[in-house]
N, C-alpha and C positions, 0 to 999 in steps of 0.2 A: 112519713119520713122513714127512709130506708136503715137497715144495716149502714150500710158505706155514706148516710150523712149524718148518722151521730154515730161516734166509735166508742164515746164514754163507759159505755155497758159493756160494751162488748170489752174494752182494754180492762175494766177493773175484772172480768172473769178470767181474762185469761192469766192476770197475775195470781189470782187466786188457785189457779190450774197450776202455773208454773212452779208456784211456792212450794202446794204436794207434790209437784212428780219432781221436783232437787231434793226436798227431803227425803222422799223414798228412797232415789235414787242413793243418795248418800248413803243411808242406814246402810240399804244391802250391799253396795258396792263396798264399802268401808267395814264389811263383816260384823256390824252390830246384829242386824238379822236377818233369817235366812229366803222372806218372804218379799216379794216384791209384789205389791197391789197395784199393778199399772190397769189392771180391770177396771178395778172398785174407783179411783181415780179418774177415769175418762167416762165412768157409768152418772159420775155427780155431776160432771162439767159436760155431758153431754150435747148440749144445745150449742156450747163452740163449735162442733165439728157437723153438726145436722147439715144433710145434702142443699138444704135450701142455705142456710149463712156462708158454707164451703160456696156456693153457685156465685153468690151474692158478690163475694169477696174475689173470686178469680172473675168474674163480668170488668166489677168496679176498679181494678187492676191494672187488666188492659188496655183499660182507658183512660189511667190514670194521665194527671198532668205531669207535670214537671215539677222537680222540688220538694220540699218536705212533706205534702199532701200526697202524692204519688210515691215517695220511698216508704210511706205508713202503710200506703194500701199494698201495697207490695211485701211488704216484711208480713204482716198481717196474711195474706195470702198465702205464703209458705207456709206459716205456721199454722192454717186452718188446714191444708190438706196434706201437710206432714202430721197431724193431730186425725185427721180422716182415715188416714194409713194407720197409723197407730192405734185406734180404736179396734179396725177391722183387726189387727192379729194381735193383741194384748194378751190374747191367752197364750199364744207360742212363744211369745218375748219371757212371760213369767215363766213358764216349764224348762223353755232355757238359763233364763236365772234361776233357778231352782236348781236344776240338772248341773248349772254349772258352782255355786255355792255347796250341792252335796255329796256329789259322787266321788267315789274312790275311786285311785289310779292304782293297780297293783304294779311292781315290775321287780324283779330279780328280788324278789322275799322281801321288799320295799312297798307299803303303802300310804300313798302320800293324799290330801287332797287334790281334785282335780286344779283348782284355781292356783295350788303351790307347786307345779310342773314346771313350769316355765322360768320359776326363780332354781328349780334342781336340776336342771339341764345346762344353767347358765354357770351353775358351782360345781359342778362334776368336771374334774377331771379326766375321768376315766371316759373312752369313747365309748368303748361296747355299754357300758352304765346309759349313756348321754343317748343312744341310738336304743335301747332298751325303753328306756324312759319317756323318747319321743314315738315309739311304735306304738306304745301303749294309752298315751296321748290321745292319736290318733283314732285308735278302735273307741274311744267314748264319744272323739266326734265325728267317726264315718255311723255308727251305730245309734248316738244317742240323741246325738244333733245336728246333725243332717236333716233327717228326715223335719225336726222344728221349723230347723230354716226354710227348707224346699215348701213346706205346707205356707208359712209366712208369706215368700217372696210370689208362692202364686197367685194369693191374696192379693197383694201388691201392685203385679202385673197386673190382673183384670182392674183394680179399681180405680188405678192411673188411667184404664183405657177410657174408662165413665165420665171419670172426670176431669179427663182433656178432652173425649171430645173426637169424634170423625176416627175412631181406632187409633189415637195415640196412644203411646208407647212409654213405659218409664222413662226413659231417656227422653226424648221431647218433652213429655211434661216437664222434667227437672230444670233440664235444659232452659225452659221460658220462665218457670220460678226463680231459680236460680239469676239468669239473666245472664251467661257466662254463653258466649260460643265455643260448646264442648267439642265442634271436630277441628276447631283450629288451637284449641289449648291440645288437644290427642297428639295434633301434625308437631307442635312445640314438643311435646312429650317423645314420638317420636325419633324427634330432631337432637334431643336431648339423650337418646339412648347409644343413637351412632356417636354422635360427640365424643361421649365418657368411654366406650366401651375398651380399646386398647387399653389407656390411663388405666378406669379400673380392674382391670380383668392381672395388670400386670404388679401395680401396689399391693393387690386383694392374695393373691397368691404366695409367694414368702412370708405376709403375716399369718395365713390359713395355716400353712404349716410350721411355723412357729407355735401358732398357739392353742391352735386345735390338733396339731399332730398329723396331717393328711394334704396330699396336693389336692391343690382346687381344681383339676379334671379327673376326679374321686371324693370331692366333700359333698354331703347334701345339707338339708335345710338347719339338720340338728345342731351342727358342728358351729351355725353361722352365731349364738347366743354366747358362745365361751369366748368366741374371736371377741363380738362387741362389749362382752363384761371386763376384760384386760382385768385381769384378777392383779396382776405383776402392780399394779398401780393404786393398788389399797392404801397403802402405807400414805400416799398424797392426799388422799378421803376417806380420813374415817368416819363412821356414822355417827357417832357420839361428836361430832363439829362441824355436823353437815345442815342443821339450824343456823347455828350459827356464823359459817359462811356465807348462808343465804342473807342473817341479817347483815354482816357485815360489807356486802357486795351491794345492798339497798341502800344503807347509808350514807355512801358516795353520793348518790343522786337526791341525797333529803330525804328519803323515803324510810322512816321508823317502825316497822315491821311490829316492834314491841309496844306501840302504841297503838297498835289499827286493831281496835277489841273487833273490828267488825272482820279480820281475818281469823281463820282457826283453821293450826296445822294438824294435823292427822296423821303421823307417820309410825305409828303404833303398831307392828307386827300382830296379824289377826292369818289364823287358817286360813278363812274362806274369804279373805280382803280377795278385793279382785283386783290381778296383778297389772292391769294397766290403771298408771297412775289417772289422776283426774282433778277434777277444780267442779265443787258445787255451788253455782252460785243459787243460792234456797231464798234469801232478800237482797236483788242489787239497790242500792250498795251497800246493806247494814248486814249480811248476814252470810260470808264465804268461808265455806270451806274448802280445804286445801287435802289432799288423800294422795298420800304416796304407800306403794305396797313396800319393806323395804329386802333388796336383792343383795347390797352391800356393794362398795366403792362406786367408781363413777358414775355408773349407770342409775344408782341411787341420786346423785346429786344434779346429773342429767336431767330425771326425771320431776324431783323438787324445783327445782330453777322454771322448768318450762310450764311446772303448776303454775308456779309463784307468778309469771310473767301475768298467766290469765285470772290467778285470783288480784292481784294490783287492776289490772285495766278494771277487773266489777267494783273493786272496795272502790275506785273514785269515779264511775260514773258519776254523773251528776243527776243527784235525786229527781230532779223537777225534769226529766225526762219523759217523756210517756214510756209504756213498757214496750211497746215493738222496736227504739232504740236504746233504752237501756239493755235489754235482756234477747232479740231478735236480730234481724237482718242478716248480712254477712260473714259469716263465723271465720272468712279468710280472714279479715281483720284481727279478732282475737287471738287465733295463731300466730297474725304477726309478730304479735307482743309476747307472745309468749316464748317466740323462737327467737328475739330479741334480748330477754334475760338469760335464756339459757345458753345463747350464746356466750356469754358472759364464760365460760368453761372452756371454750375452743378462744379465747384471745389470752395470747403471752404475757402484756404487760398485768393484765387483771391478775392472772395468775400467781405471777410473782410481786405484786402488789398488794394484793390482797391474802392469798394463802400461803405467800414466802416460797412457791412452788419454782426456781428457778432454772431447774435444768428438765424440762417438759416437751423437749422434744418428742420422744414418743409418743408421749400421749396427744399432743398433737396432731401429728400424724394420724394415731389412729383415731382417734376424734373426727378427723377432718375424709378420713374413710368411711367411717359408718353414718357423718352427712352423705356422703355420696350413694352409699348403698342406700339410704332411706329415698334420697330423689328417684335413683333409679327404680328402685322396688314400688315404690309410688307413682310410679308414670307408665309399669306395668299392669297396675293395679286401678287403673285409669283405663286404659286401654282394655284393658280384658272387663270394666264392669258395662265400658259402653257396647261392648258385643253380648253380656251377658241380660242386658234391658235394653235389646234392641227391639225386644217382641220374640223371638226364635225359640224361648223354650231352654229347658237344662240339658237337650240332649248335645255330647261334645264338650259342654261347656267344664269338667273337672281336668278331661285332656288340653284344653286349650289353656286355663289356668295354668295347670304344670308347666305348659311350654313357654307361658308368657314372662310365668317369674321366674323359673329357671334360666333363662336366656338373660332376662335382666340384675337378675341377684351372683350370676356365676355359679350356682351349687344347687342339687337336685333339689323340685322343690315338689313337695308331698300333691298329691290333687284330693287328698282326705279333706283340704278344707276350702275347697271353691267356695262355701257359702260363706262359711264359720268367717272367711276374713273380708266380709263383704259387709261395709256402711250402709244405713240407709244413707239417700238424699247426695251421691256422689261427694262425701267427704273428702275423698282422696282429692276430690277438684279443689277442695278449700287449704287444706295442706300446701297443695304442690302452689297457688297461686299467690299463699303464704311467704313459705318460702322465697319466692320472689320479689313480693312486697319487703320483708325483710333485710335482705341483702340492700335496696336502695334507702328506707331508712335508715340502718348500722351508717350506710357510707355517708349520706347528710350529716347524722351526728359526729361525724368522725371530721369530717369535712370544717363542723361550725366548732364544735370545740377540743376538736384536739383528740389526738389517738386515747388520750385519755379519756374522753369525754362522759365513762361510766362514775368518774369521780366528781363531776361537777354538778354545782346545784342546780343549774339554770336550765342545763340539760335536761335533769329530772323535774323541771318546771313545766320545760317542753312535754314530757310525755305526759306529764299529769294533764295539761290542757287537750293530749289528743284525748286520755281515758274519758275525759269529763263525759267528749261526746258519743262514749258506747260509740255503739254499732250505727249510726245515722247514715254514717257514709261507707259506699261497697268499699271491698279492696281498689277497685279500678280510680274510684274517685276518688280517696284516700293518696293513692298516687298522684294522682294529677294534680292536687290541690298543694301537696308537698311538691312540685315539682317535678317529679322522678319519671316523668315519660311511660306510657302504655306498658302493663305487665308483659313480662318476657323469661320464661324461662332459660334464654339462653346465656344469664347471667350465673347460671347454676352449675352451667359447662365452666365457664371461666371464670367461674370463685373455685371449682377443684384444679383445674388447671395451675392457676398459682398457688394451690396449697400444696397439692401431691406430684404436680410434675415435675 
């Protein structure tokens, strides 16, 4: 009997795999400690990843049936040759966590850690400070972490070629794991960039100089963190009620924050926390953590909400899951959810409902700008990783970054970090297909219970039976089964259209 006809061994190792590498992950990312053992980690659980069970798993895949039988061996499959890739560069992953937990940033008599730049660019005021502080940024990752990534990614490229097979290509490979047609979600992406570009280019401009001080045919990438922090808007979000917003925006839908011992927030001010926030889930569903770095006003509660969305969907899986749909599959789905709560920030009535916020025009507005700037920056980010894992190589590719996100962000954009902002396993596809799915659940539940529908219980009945079932089903069938018709970014054009035009 094969690998692919009993999975029972194979699923209780890889929970055992998954349990250490969220813990890890948490420690270091959450600034507990400075080391990350993703080595020592994939050297114990080795035999998940051997080229024979990887063989095994992509054979028994493609041939999978229909159904619950064929989304296991599938989900399974991702996970064994995203674990194959991860094995192969674990030592550049760690030197980069390392490198990025400890290195100093000097800049204007100012030495910060590296991982606390991002929150000091976003609270300066001062421009020349803000372009100081992003130059210097910069030199630790054209110098320190480049070269990680570059050595990583070409690991990558060859071992995708091995293991797809007749000289496939990252992209291909992803492309058939994933299950997503990448050059017709690009052509949406695209589609999506002419759409907005007028719209944003001419909102984006009067706030740019308003709030960063500079017209937007002269800001570059630095300038873009002070615009999306709207400092002007603290006094609506303070940090010390920014917990308790979250609980109180849960309770509407039944959901008691204060009783779910299996969640645990982290919002703790740490040096070397790593400043994008995150959700560990270390036991679905008995054991999530919740990590926000904190930068101060919206951007802080921004970031809390879109944890929270994805630590609820793990705290109520439903245990008696196997773990490729508990904890596996389709990651566009848990962004759904996650961009679902945080939503909850960009709607009026919540607002003034719940945090008594009633004249939030502004922030609205700018809220409803920096969704836009993320779709866009993300569908160039899309675009440029599918030419960058086409097989061709790095040569070009820092020029071509620069001109892809500057043309879609509106403000110069550094090419120091073509790698540094590069996912494995084409994330951007799961965001951008997020978002999509998103925007058609909001409108059902708004649809069945009323503009309100964050306050009702039956709503939050609804979503607890979708978390029940994880990840089992893609984003795409996740749609269909609600309803809501074949993902389409081009509902992303015309949710900014009625918010900004």
């Amino acid at each position: 009997m094969g690998l692919a006809d009993d999975l029972e061994d194979y699923r209780r190792d890889t929970e055992a795999f998954l349990r250490a590498r969220e813990e890890a992950l948490y420690l270091h990312g959450a600034g507990h400690r400075a080391d990350l053992p993703l080595a020592q980690i994939h050297a114990r659980h080795a035999d998940l990843f051997a080229e024979e069970a990887v063989g095994e798993l992509v054979g028994a895949a493609a041939d999978a049936p229909s159904g619950d039988r064929g989304r296991s061996l599938r989900a399974l499959r991702a996970f064994a040759v995203q674990g194959r890739l991860d094995a192969a560069t674990a030592s550049q992953q760690e030197a980069i966590a390392a490198a990025e937990a400890s290195w100093l940033v000097r800049a204007e008599g100012e030495t910060l850690p590296y991982r606390g730049v991002a929150a000091a660019i976003a609270n300066e005021p001062d421009r020349h400070r803000r372009l100081a502080l992003e130059r210097a940024r910069l030199r630790v990752v054209d110098e320190e972490l480049t070269p990680l990534h570059a050595a990583a990614w070409s690991l990558r490229h060859d071992l995708a070629g091995r293991i797809g097979g007749d000289g496939a290509s990252y992209r291909s490979l992803w492309g058939g794991l994933l299950g997503v047609d990448l050059s017709a979600l690009a052509a949406q992406c695209e589609r999506l960039l002419r759409d907005t570009d007028d719209l944003y280019r001419a909102v984006l401009d009067p706030v740019m100089r308003s709030a960063a001080g500079v017209a937007l045919d002269e800001a570059v990438r630095a300038d873009l963190p002070r615009l999306l922090r709207a400092p002007e808007q603290d006094a609506h979000f303070p940090s010390d009620r920014m917990v308790e917003a979250l609980e109180r925006g849960l309770d509407g839908l039944g959901l008691d924050l204060r009783r779910q011992p299996n969640v645990v927030i982290d919002a703790e001010p740490r040096p070397s926390k790593d400043p994008r926030a995150f959700c560990a889930p270390v036991e679905v569903p008995d054991r999530v953590f919740l990590v926000v770095a904190p930068i101060g006003g919206r951007d802080d509660y921004l970031a809390l909400f879109h944890e929270a969305g994805h630590a609820e969907h793990f705290a109520n899986v439903a245990r008696g899951l196997p773990v490729e749909f508990r904890r596996l599959g389709d990651d566009a789905v848990t962004e759904c959810y996650a961009f679902l709560i945080e939503g909850l920030l960009r709607d009026r009535v919540w607002l003034s409902s719940t945090l008594g916020f009633t004249e939030s025009g502004d922030h609205l507005r700018d809220a409803a700008l920096g969704r836009l700037y993320l779709h866009r920056r993300y569908a160039a980010k899309l675009l440029y990783e599918l030419e960058l894992h086409a097989g061709g190589g790095l040569d070009g590719m820092p020029a071509r970054y620069a001109e892809l996100l500057s043309g879609a962000t509106g403000v110069a954009w550094p090419q120091e970090t073509f790698l540094d902002d590069v996912d494995q396993g084409f994330y951007c596809a799961s965001y951008l297909r997020a978002w999509a799915l998103e925007v058609g659940l909001r409108g059902m539940l708004q649809e069945q219970f009323g503009s309100r529908w964050f306050a009702q219980r039956r709503a939050g009945s609804l979503l607890r039976e979708l978390w029940e079932d994880g990840q089992r089903l893609s984003a795409d069938e996740l749609a269909s089964e609600l309803g809501l018709g074949p993902l389409d970014l081009s509902v992303l054009a015309e949710e900014a259209a009625a918010t900004l035009g």
